[in-house]
Backbone bond lengths (Angstrom), bond angles and torsions (degrees), N, CA, C in turn:
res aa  C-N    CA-C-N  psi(-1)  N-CA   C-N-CA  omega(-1)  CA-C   N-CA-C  phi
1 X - - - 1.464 - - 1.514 110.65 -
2 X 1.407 129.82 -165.87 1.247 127.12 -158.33 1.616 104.04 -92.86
3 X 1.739 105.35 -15.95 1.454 85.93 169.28 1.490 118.77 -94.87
4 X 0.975 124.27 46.52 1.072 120.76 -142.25 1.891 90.84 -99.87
5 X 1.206 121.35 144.45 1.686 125.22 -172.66 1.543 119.48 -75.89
6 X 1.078 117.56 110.77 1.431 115.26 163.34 1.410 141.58 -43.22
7 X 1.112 147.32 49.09 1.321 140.27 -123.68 1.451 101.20 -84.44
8 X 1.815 105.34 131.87 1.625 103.56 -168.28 1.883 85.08 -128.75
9 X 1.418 91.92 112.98 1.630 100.42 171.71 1.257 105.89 -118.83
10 X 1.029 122.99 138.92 1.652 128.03 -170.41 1.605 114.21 -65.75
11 X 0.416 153.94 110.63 1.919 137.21 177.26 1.468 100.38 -65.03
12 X 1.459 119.65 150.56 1.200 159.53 -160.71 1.550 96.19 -71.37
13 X 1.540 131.10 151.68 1.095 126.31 174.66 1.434 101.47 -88.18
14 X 1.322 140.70 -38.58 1.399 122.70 -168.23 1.666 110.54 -74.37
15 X 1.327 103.02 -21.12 1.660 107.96 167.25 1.867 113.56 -50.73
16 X 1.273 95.17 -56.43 1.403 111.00 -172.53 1.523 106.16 -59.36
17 X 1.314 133.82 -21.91 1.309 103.15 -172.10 1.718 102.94 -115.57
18 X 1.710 121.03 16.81 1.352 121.97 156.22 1.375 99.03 -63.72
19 X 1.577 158.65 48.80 1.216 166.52 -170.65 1.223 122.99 -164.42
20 X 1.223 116.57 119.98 1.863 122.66 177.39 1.475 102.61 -44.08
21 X 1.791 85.35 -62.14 1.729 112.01 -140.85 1.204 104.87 -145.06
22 X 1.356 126.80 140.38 1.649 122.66 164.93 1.388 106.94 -40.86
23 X 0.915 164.04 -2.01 1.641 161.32 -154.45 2.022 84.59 -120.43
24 X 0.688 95.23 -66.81 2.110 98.02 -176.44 1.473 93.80 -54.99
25 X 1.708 153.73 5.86 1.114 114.42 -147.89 1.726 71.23 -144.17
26 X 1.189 106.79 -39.60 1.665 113.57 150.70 1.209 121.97 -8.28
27 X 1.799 89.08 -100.61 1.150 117.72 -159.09 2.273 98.38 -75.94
28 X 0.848 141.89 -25.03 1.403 152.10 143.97 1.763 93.69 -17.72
29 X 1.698 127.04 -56.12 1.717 124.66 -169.63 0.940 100.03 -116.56
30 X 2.020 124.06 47.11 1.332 108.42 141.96 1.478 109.67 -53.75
31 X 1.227 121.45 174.67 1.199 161.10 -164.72 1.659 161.83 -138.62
32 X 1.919 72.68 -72.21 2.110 86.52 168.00 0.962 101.51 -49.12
33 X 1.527 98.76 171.87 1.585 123.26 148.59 1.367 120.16 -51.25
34 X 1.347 121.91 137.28 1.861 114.52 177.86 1.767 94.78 -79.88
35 X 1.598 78.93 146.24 1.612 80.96 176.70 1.990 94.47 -147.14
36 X 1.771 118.84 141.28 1.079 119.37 168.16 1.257 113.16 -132.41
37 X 1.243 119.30 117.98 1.350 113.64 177.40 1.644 103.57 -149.05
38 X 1.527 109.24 -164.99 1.307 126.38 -168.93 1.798 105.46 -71.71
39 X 1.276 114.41 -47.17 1.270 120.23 171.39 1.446 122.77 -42.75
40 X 1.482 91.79 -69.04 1.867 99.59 176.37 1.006 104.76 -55.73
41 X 1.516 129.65 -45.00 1.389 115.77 -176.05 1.087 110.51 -58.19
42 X 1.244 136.42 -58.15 1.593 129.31 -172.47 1.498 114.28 -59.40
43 X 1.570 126.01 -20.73 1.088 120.71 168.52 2.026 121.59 -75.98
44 X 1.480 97.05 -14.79 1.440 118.93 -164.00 2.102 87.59 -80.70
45 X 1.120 116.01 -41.23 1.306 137.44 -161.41 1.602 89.52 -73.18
46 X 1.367 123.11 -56.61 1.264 124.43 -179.80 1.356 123.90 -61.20
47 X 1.105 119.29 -13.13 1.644 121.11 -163.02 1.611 76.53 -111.17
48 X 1.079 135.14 -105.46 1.294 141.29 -170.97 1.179 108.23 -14.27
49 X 1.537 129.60 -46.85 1.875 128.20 177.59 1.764 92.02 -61.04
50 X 0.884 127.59 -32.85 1.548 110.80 -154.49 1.691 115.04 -120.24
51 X 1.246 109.22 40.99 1.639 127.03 177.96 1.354 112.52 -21.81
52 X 1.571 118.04 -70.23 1.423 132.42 -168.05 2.267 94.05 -50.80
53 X 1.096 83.08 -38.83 2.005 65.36 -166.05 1.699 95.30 -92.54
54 X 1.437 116.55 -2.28 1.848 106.50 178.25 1.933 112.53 -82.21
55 X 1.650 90.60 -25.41 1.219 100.29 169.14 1.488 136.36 -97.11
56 X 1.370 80.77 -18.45 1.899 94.84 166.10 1.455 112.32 -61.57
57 X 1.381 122.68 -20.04 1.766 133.92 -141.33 1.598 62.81 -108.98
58 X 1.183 127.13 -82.45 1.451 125.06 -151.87 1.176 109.92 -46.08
59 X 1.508 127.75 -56.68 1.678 105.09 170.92 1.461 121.45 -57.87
60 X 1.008 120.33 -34.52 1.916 111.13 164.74 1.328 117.47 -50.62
61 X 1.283 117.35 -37.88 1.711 112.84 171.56 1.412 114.16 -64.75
62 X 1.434 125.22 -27.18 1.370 132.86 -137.06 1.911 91.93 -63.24
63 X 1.120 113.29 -44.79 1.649 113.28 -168.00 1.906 98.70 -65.40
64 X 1.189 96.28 -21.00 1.747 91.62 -161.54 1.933 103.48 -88.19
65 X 1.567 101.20 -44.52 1.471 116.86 -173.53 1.706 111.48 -4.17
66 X 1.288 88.67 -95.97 1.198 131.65 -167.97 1.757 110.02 -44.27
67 X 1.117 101.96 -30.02 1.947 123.54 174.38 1.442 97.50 -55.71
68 X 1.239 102.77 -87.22 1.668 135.08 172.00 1.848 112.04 -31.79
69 X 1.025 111.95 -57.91 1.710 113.70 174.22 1.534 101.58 -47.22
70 X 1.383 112.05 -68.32 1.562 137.10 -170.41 1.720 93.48 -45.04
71 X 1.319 118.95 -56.75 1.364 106.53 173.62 1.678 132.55 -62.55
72 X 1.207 98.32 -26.67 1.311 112.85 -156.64 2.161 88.79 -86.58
73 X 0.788 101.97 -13.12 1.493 94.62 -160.38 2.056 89.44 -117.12
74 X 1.073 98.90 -21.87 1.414 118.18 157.22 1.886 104.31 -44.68
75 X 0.960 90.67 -88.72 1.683 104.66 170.97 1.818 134.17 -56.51
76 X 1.910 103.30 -11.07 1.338 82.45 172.15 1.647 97.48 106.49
77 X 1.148 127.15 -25.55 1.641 136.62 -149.90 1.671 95.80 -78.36
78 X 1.313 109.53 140.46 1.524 103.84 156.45 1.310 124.70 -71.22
79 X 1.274 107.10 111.66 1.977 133.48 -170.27 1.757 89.04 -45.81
80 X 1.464 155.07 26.60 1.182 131.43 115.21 1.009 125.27 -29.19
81 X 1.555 102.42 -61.79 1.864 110.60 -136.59 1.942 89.21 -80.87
82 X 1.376 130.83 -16.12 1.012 115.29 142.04 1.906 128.80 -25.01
83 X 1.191 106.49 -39.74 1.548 119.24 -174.83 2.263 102.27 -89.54
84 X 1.016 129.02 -6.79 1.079 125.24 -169.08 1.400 96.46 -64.79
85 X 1.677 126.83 -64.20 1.518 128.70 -169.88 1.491 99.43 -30.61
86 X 1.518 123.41 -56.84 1.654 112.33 -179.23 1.247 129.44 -37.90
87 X 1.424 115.55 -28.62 1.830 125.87 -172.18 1.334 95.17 -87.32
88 X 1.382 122.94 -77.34 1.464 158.59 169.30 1.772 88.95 -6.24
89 X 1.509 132.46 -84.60 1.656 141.75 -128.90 1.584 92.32 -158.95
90 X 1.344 129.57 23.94 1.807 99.58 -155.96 1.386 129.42 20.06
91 X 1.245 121.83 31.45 1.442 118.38 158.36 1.666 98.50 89.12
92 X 1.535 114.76 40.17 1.312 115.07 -179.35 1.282 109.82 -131.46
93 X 1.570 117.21 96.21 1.515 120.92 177.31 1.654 111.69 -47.81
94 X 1.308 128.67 -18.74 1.575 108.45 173.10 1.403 115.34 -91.62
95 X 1.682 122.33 -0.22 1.143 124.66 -165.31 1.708 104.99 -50.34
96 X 1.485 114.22 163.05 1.495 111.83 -173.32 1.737 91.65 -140.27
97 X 1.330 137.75 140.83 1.271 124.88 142.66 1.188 124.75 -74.02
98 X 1.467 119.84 160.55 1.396 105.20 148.66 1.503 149.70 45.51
99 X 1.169 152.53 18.07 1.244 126.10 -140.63 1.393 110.45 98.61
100 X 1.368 137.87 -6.29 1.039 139.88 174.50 2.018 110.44 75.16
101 X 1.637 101.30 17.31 1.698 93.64 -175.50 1.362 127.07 -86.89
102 X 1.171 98.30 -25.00 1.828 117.08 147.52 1.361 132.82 -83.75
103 X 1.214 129.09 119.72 1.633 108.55 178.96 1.687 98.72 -150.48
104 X 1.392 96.03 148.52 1.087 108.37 174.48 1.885 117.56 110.22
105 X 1.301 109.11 -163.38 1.689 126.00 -153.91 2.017 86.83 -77.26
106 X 1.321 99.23 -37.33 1.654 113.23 -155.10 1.706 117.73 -102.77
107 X 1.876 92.19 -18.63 1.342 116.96 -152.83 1.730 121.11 28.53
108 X 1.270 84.35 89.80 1.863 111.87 173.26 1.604 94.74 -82.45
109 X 1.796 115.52 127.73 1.296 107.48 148.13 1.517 122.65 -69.41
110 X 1.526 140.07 -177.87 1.117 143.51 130.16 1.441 118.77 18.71
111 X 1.572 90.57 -84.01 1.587 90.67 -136.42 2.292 87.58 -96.89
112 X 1.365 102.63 -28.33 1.411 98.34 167.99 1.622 123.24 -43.35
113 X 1.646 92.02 -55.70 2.173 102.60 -178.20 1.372 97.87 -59.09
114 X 1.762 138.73 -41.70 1.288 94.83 -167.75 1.830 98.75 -102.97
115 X 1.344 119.40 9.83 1.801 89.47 153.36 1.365 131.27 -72.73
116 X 1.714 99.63 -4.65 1.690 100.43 176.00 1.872 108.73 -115.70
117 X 1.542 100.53 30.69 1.051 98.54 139.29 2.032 99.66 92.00
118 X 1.504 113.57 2.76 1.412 133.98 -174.53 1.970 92.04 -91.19
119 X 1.421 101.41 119.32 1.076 110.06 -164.37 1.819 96.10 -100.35
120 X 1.387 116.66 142.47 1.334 108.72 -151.08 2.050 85.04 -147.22
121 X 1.615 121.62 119.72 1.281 147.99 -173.78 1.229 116.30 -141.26
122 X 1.561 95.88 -165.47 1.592 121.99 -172.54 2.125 93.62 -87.32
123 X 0.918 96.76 -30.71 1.443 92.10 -164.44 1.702 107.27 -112.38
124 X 1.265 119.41 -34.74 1.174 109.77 -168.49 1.863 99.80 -130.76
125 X 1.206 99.87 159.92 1.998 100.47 177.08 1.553 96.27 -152.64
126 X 1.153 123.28 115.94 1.370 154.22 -164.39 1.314 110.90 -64.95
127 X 1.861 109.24 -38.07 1.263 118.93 -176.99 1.634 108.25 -64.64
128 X 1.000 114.26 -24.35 1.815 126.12 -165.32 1.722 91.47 -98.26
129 X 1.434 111.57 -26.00 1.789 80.21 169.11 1.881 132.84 -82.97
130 X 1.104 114.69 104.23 1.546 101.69 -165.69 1.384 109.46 -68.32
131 X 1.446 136.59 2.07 1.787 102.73 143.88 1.084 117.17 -61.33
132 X 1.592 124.87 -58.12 1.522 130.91 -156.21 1.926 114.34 -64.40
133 X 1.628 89.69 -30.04 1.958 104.40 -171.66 1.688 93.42 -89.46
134 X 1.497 132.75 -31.94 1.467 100.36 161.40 1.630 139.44 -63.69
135 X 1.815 95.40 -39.78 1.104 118.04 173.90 1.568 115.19 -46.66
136 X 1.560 116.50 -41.12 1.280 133.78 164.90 1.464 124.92 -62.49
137 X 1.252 110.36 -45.73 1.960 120.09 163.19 1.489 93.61 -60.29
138 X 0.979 138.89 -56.96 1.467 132.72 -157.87 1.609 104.15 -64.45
139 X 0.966 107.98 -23.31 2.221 108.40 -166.52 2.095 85.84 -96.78
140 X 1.317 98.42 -41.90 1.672 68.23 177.56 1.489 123.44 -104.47
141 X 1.210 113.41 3.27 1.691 99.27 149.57 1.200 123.34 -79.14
142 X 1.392 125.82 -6.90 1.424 132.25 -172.08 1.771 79.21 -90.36
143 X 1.274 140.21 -54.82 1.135 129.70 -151.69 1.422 112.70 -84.15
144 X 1.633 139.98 -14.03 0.682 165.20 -130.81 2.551 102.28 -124.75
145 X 1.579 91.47 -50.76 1.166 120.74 155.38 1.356 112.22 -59.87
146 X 0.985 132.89 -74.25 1.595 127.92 -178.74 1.754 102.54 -53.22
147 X 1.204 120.89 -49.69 2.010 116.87 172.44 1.079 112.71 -27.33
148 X 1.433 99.51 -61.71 1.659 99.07 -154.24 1.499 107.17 -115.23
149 X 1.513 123.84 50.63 1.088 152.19 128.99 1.553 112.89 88.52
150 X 1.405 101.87 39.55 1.653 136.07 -171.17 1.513 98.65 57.68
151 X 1.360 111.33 63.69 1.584 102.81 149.14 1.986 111.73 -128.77
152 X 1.804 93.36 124.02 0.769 111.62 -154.71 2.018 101.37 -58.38
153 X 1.487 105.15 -50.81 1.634 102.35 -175.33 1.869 127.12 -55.66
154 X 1.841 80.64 -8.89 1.804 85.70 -172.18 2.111 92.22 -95.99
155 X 1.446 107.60 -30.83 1.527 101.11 174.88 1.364 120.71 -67.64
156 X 1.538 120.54 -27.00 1.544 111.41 -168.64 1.775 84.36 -105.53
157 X 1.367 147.14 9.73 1.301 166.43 146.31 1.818 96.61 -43.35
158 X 1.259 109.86 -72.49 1.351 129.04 -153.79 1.625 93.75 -97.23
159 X 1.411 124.96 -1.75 1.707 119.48 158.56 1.391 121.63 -78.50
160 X 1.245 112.11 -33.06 1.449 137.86 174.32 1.918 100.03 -80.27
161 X 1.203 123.11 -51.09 1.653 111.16 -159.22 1.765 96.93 -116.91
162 X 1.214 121.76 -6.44 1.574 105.56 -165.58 1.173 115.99 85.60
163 X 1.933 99.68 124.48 1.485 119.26 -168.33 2.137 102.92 -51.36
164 X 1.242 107.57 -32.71 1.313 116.81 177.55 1.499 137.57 -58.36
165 X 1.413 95.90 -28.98 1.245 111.09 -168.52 1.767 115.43 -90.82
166 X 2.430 95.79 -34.85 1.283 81.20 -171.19 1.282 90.73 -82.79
167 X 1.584 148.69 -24.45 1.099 139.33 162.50 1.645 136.08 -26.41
168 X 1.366 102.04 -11.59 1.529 118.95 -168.82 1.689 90.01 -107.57
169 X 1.423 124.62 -53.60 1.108 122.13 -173.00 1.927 112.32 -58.01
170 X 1.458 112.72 -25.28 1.377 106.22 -154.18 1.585 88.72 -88.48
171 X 1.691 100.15 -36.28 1.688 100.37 -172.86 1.520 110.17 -68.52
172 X 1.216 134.64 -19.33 1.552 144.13 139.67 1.997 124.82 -43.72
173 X 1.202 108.65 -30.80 1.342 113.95 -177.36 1.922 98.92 -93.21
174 X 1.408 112.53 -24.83 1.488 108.78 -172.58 1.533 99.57 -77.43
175 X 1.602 114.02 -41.11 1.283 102.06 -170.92 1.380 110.38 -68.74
176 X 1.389 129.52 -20.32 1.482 123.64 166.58 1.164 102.80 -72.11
177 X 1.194 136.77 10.37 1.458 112.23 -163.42 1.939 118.97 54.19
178 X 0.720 124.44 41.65 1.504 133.34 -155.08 1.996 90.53 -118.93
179 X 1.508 96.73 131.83 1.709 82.64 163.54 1.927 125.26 -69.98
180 X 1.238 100.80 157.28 1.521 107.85 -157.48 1.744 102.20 -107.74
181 X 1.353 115.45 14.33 1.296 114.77 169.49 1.745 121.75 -74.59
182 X 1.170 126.06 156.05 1.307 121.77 -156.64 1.706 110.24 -52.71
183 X 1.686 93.47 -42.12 2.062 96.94 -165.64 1.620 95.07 -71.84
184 X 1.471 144.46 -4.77 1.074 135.67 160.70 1.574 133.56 -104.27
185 X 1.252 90.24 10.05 2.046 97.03 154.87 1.037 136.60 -83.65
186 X 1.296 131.89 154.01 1.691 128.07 -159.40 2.033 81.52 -101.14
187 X 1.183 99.19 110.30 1.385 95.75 163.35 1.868 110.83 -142.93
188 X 1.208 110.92 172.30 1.108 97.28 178.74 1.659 136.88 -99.45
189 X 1.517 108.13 166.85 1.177 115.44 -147.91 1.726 112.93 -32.56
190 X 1.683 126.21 -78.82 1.434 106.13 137.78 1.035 128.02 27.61
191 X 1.630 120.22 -111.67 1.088 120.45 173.55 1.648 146.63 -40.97
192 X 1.379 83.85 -23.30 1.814 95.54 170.68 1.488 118.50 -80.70
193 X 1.123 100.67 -52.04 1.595 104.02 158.85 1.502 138.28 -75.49
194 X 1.549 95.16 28.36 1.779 104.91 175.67 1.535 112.30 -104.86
195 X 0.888 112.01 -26.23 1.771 139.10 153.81 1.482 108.32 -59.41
196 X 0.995 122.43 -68.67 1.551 122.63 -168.91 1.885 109.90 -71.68
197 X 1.268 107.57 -34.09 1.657 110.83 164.98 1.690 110.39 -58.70
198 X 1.450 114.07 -71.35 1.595 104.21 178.03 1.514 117.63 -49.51
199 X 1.378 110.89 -30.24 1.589 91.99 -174.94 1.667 118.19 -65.22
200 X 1.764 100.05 -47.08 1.248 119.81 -165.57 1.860 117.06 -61.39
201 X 1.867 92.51 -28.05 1.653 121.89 167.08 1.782 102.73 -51.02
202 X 1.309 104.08 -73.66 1.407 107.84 165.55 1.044 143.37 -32.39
């Protein structure tokens, strides 16, 4: 649930230096499921056509990286979702959507940042701090993971669209009898391609 504890254990120094670079220490806790298809590919095509802004994004992460891995591997997480801030904000804790309904490193709406506890004022907004807004991504992909019965593409699925929504789609694929895994839900455009960006990112 949302109170649920972050567990921050330090990693070991002789651990830390089997690693070049945060990118080797990364990609070392992939995870997902492999997936190849037409999508990723076209998303794989996009990142690679467009260097100057794939690497521009990477030095904007560079202060955050290494935080985020350390947590993420902290917790057990598949060292992807380390890579989500890139889709999400390019890795920019002041990023804002829209209307201001997303904001931040993770883009927390409203009323999500403060059920996980992101305290949001005149002076300070929780979502823009990246300890408190990872610490916060971390309790609801972990919570999000336990829903939908530890599958990771339907939890970071339902981070991007709402635990509700892909829940509506899967309970729609059962009544067809239809499989209920993420690449076979009717969801929308968005959402289908939020899956196929992190992987292809990866």
């Amino acid at each position: 649930n949302a109170e649920t504890s972050v567990t921050h254990t330090p990693s070991a120094q002789p651990e830390e230096r089997q690693y070049d670079s945060v990118w080797d220490r990364i990609r070392a806790g992939y995870s997902l499921p492999h997936a190849s298809n037409s999508t990723v590919d076209a998303q794989i095509r996009f990142y690679t056509s467009k260097k100057k802004y794939f690497y521009g994004v990477m030095q904007q992460a560079e202060p955050y990286l290494y935080f985020v891995a350390s947590e993420m591997q902290a917790n057990d997480m598949p060292m992807e979702l380390a890579l989500l801030p890139f889709i999400e904000s390019s890795y920019n804790p002041t990023a804002s959507s829209p209307g201001n309904q997303n904001v931040g490193m993770w883009q927390f709406g409203v009323a999500t940042g403060r059920n996980f506890g992101l305290k949001q004022n005149n002076w300070y907004d929780g979502r823009r701090d990246v300890v408190a807004s990872t610490d916060a991504a971390i309790r609801l992909l972990k919570k999000l993971y336990a829903r939908f019965d530890n599958d990771w593409l339907l939890a970071v699925a339902a981070y991007n669209a709402g635990d509700g929504t892909i829940q509506q789609a899967i309970d729609k694929n059962r009544r067809a009898g239809k499989p209920t895994d993420f690449w076979s839900l009717p969801l929308n455009k968005t959402t289908q391609g939020y899956i196929p960006q992190l992987i292809a990112l990866s």
